[in-house]
N, C-alpha and C positions, 0 to 999 in steps of 0.2 A: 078091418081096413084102416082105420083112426091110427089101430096099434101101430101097424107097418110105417105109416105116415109120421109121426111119433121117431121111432128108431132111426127110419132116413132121415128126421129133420136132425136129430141129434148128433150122428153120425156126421151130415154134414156141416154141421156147427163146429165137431170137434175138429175138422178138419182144416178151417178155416181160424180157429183159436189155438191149433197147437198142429202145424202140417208137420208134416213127416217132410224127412228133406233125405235129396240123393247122397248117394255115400260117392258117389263118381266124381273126381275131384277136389270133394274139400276134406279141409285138415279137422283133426277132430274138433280144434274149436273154431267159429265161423262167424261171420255177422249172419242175424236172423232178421232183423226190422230195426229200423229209424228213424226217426222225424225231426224235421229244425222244428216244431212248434208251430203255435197258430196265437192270433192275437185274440184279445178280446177287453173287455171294461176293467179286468182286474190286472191284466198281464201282457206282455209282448214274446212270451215264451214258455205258452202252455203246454205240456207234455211237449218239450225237447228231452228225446232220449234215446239211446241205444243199447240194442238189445240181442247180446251174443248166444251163440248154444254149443251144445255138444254134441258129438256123435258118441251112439252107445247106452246104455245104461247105466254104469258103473260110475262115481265117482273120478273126475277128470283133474289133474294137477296143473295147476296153473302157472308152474315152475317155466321161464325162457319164454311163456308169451307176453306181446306187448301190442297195445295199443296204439295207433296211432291217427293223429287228426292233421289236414293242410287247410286251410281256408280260402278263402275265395281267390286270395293272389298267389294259391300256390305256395306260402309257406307252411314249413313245420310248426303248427301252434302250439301244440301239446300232447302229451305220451302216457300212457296210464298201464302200467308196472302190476303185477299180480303175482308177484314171489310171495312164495311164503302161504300161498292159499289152494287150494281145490276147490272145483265147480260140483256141489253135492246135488243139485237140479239140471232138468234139462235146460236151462234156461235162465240168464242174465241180465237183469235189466239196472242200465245204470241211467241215473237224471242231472239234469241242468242243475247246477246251484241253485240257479234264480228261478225254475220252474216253480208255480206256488203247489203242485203236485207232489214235487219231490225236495220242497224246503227243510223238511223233517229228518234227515239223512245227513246232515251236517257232519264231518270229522268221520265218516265212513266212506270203505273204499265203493260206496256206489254211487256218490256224489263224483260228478267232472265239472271244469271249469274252465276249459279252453282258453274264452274270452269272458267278455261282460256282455254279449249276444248271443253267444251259446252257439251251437250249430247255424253258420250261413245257409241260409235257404238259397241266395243266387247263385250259387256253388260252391263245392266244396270235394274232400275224398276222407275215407277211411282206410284204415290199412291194419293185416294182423298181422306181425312178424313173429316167427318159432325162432327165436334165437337173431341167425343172421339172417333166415330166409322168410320171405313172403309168401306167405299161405293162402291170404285172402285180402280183396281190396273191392270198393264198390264206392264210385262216385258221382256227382251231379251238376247242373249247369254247363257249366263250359270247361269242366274239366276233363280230362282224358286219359281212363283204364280199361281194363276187364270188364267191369258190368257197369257201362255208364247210362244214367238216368238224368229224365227231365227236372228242371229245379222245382222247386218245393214253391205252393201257393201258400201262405201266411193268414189268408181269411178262414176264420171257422167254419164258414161252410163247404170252403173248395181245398180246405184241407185234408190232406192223407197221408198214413203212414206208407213207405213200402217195405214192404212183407214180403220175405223169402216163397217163394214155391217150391215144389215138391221136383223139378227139374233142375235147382240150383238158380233160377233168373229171380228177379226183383218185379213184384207189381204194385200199384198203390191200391191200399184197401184203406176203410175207417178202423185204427186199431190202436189203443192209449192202455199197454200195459201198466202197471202196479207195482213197485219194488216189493221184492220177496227178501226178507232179511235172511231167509232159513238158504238160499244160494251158494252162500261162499262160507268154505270151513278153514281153520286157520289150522296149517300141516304142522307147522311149526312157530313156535315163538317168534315174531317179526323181528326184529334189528327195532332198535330204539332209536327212532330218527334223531338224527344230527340236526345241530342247532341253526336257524337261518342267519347266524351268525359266520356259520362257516362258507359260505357261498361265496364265491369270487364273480363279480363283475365279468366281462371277457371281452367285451365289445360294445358301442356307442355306435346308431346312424342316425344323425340328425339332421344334416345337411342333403336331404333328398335331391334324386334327378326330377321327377313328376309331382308327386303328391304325398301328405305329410301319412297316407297310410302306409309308406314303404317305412317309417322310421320303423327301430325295435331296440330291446336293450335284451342284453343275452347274458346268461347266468351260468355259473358252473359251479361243477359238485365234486371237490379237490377230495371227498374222503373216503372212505371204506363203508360208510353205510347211506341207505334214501336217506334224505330232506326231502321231510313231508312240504311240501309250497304253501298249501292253505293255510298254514300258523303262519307264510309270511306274507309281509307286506312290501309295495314298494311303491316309496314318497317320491313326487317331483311339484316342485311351488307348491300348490293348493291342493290339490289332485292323490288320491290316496288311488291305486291299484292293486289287487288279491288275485297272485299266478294260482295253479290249481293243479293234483294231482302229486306224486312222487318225483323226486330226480335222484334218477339212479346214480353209482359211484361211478366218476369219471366219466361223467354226460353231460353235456349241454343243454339250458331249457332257453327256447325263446321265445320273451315277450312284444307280443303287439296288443294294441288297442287303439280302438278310435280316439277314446278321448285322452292319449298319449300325444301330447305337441310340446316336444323341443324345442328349446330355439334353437336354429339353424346354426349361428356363428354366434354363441351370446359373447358380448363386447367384452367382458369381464368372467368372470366364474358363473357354473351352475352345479348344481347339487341335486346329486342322484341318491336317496337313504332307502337302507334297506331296516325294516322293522320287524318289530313281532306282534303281537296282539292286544300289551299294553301300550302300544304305541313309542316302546323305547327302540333308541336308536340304535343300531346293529353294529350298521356301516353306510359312511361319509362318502360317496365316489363323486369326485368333480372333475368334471372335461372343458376343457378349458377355451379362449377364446382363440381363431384361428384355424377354424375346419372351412373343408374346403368340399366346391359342390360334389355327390360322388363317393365321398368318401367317408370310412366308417372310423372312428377311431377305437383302436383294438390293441391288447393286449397280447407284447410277444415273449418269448422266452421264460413262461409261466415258471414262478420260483427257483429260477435261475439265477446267479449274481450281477448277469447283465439282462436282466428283464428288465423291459419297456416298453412304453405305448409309445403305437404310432400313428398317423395316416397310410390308411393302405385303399387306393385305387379297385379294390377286390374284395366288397363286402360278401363275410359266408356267414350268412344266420342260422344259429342251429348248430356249426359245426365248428373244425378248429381253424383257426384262426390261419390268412395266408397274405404277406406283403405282395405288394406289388405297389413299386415308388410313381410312375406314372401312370396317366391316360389310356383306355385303348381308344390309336388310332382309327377312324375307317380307313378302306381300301384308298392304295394310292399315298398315302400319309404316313408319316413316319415321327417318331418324337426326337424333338430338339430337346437334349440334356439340358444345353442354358438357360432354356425360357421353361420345360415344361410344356411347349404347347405343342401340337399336331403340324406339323408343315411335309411338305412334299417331299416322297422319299426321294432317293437320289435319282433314282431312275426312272422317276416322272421329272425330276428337275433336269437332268441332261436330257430331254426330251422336250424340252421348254425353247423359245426361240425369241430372245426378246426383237422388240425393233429397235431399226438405228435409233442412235443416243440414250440405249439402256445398258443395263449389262445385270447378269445373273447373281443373283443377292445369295450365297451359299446358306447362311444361316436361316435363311427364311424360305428360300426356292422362289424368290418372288420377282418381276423385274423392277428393277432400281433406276432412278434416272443418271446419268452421266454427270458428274457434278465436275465443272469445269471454273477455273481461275483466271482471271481478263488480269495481264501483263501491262500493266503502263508504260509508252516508248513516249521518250524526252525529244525534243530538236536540240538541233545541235548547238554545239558551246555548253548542255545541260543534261546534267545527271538526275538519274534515282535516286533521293534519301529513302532509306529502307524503314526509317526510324518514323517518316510522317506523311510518305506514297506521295511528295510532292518532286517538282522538280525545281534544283538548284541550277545556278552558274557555273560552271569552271572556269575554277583559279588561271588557269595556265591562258583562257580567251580572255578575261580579264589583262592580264601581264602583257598581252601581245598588242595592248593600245599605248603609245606614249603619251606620257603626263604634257601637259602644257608647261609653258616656260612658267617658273615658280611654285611648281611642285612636285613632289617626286615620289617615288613606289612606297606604299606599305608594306614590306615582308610578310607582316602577318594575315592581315586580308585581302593582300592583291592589289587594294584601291589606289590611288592616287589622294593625297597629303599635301597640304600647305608647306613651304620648308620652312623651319624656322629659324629668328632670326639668331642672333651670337649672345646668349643669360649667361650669368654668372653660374645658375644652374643648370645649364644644360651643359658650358663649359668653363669648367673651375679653373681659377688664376691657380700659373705653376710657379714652383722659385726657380726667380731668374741667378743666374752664374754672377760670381764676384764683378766680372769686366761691365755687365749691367749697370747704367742709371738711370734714376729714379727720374726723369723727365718728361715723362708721359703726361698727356695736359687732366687722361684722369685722373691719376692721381691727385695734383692739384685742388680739383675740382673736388673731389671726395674729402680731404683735408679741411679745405676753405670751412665744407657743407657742417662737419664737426666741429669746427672751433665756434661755428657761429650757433649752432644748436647751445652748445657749453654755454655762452655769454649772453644767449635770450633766457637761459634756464637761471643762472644766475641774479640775472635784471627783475625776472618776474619774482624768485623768492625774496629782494630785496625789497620790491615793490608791495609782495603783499606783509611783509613781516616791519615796518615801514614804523610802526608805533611803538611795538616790540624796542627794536633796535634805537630810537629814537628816546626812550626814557630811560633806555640802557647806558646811555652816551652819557646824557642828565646827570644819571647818576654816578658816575665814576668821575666829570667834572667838579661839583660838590665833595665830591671826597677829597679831590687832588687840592681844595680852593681853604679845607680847614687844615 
């Protein structure tokens, strides 16, 4: 009885450490079990792992499948490439970088590295792709596929892996496989990964709509052979981060991470370096200031002679690159080329009805106030000067008063004028005719006025030169007397 007791326990032990699984639906290779990990005094992500299998007995080529991971928002994290190898076991188990279970696995294809958290427990998905097509997928939390499951508990004691069954569904059991190195056989001589120097940039989101976990920086892979990620690095300020996994030729990889914080609009330059493992510098990528909310700044017309970055309204992480110059509007809304901004399309604006004293603002759809000009009116005899909005006199009401006896019109300003009397200057003596004589009493008078000036000017030089003259006399008497 013991014996029998014995054989069932074993039996069901093996069943539970290695189920048989349905061949109804799935492709030969599959997800078998996965865990985000559990915490504890040494760790925050003990046995995070995933753990593929095969269908069959026979050695399995792992040629056109791929891996692939989204994380908790839904984006593409990372993709894990198996060309070049065969599955020599029933069974695949690849670990977290930073699990302290599977730290020993470094620079081998069973280490992954998504993130620097490794598998999200709040949610997350898995996916296998044969080439183009999806063979298999199995996700958690609040995500939504094919085999969705509840999120994962992170305490060691309410921890569990889920574990494929023997119907193809997912249950949680306590199960923390072991890397088996003896798994993966190599078919063929791998491609000698390309330098993380050859990596181009391809996009920039820093300027988030909600929260700094939407930023990412996106890499691509311009050549004919993988870049291994794990040999690189990538610098911003202080902050050193390690992508993880392969990127195949002419794929896109994209990076998130929490402790990824761009500055949103930095005022001046910032610097994105891509490195290698002694910390030399690769490549220099700077985005410069002037992003706007929204927008990713991305690289267009890759190695073309008119390649350029841009802003583009249409961030695609992960994949290739697509302009779009404005906004999307909401419903009702339309975008003004001028401003950029969202205003009312046309056919909510002719549906618009301002009130009196408004009127319909076309470039805006909005209503405008009536903006109106107050006319200043003159009383009469007085004009508008357009030059100082005052009002003048007319000339011609002016003119139409007569002057009082002894004065008479100004031509030039209309007024009334003293007349003046008869000046020399005002009217010049003319030459009178031979038959003329000179008997006019002013003449006389002007005559007289001159000879007497003459004869005071003469008296006074007399007068003052008095001494002078006087010893002059003196002297030429004395001459005349010897």
């Amino acid at each position: 009885m013991k014996r029998i007791l014995v054989v069932i326990s074993v039996f069901v032990s093996t069943l539970i450490s290695a189920p048989v699984f349905a061949t109804d639906g799935l492709s030969s290779l599959f997800i078998s079990a996965f865990n985000a990990g559990y915490k504890d005094d040494v760790s925050s992500q003990n046995y995070d792992f995933i753990e593929l299998a095969r269908l069959g007995t026979e050695p399995l080529s792992l040629d056109g499948f791929e891996l692939r991971y989204f994380n908790s928002s839904g984006n593409l994290a990372g993709t894990i490439v198996f060309s070049g190898y065969s599955l020599q076991t029933d069974r695949l188990v690849l670990g977290f970088k930073n699990s302290p279970q599977y730290v020993d696995f470094m620079d081998t294809p069973y280490q992954y590295y998504f993130s620097s958290s490794g598998l999200a427990s709040t949610a997350g998905a898995l996916q296998i792709w044969f080439y183009d097509e999806l063979v298999d997928d199995v996700c958690w939390g609040k995500a939504i596929c094919n085999h969705f499951l509840p999120k994962f508990t992170t305490t060691a004691a309410d921890n569990y892996s889920y574990l494929r069954q023997t119907d193809g569904s997912f249950l949680p059991e306590i199960y923390h496989p072991e890397i088996n190195i003896e798994a993966l056989s190599s078919t063929v001589p791998p491609p000698e990964p390309t330098h993380c120097g050859d990596l181009i940039i391809t996009e920039i989101y820093s300027y988030y709509r909600e929260s700094a976990a939407e930023q990412f920086i996106e890499l691509y892979n311009p050549t004919a052979n993988a870049i291994q990620l794990d040999l690189c690095y990538i610098k911003y300020k202080s902050s050193q981060f390690s992508p993880s996994g392969q990127l195949a030729p002419e794929q896109y990889y994209l990076f998130q991470d929490s402790g990824l914080l761009l500055t949103k609009d930095p005022s001046t330059f910032n610097t994105i370096s891509i490195t290698d493992s002694s910390g030399d510098i690769l490549i220099d990528f700077i985005y410069p200031h002037g992003q706007k909310k929204g927008t990713s700044y991305a690289l267009f017309n890759r190695g073309a002679p008119d390649e350029k970055w841009l802003q583009t309204f249409l961030p695609t992480p992960g994949a290739e690159n697509q302009y779009q110059q404005f906004q999307t509007c909401p419903e009702g809304k339309e975008i003004n080329p001028e401003t950029g901004n969202c205003v009312k399309s046309q056919e909510t604006a002719e549906a618009t009805i301002c009130p009196e004293g408004k009127y319909l603002n076309p470039l805006t759809g909005r209503c405008k106030k009536i903006e109106t000009t107050t006319i200043k009116i003159c009383q009469d005899g007085y004009h508008l000067n357009i030059l100082t909005g005052r009002c003048n006199k007319d000339k011609t009401t002016s003119a139409s008063t007569e002057c009082k006896e002894g004065y008479e019109r100004n031509p030039d300003t209309g007024r009334c004028r003293k007349i003046r009397t008869n000046t020399a200057q005002e009217y010049p003596v003319t030459p009178s005719s031979e038959e003329e004589t000179y008997d006019s009493p002013q003449i006389f008078v002007a005559g007289g006025a001159i000879i007497a000036l003459l004869l005071g000017g003469i008296g006074f030089a007399l007068f003052q030169f008095r001494k002078e003259i006087k010893t002059a006399i003196l002297k030429i008497c004395r001459r005349n007397a010897s």
